[in-house]
C-alpha positions in Angstrom: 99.3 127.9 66.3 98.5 126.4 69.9 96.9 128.2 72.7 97.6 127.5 76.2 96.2 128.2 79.5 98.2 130.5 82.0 98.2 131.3 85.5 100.6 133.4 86.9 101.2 135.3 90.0 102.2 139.1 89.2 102.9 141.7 92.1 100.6 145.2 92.2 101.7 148.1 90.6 101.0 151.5 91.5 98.7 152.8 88.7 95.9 150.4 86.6 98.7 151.6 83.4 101.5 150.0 85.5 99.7 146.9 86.0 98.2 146.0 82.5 101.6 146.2 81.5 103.2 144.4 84.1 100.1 141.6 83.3 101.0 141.7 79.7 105.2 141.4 79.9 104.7 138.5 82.4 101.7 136.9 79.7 104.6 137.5 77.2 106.9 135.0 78.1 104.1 132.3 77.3 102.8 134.1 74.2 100.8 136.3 72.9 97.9 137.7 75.2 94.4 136.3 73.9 92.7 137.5 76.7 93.3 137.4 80.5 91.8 138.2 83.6 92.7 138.7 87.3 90.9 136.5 89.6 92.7 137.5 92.7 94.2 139.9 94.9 96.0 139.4 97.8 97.2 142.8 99.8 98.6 141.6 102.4 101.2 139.7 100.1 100.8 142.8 97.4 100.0 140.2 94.9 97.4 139.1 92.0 96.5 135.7 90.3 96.0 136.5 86.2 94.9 133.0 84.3 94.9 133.7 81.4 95.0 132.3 77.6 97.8 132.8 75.0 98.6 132.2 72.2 101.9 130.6 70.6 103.0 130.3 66.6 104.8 126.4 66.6 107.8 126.4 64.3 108.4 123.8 61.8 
């Protein structure tokens, strides 16, 4: 098992619901959430920076 650090750019959702699970989907396609956190918010772009780290089973 490896982790890795993430950053990626997710747009706003409308409820906090909506956007954990938007966060998490988007975290998905690296791994499996460890932890995360957003660290920014643009509004006029409707946008949020998450870094965050994850965690991925190597096979073989």
């Amino acid at each position: 098992m490896t982790t890795h650090f993430v950053v990626a750019e997710i747009s706003l959702q409308g409820s906090p619901n909506e956007m954990k699970r938007a966060i998490e989907a988007e975290l998905r396609k690296w791994g499996e959430p460890l932890r995360w956190a957003v660290t920014k918010v643009n509004r006029e772009q409707q946008k949020m920076v998450v870094e965050a780290i994850v965690t991925v089973i190597e096979a073989g």
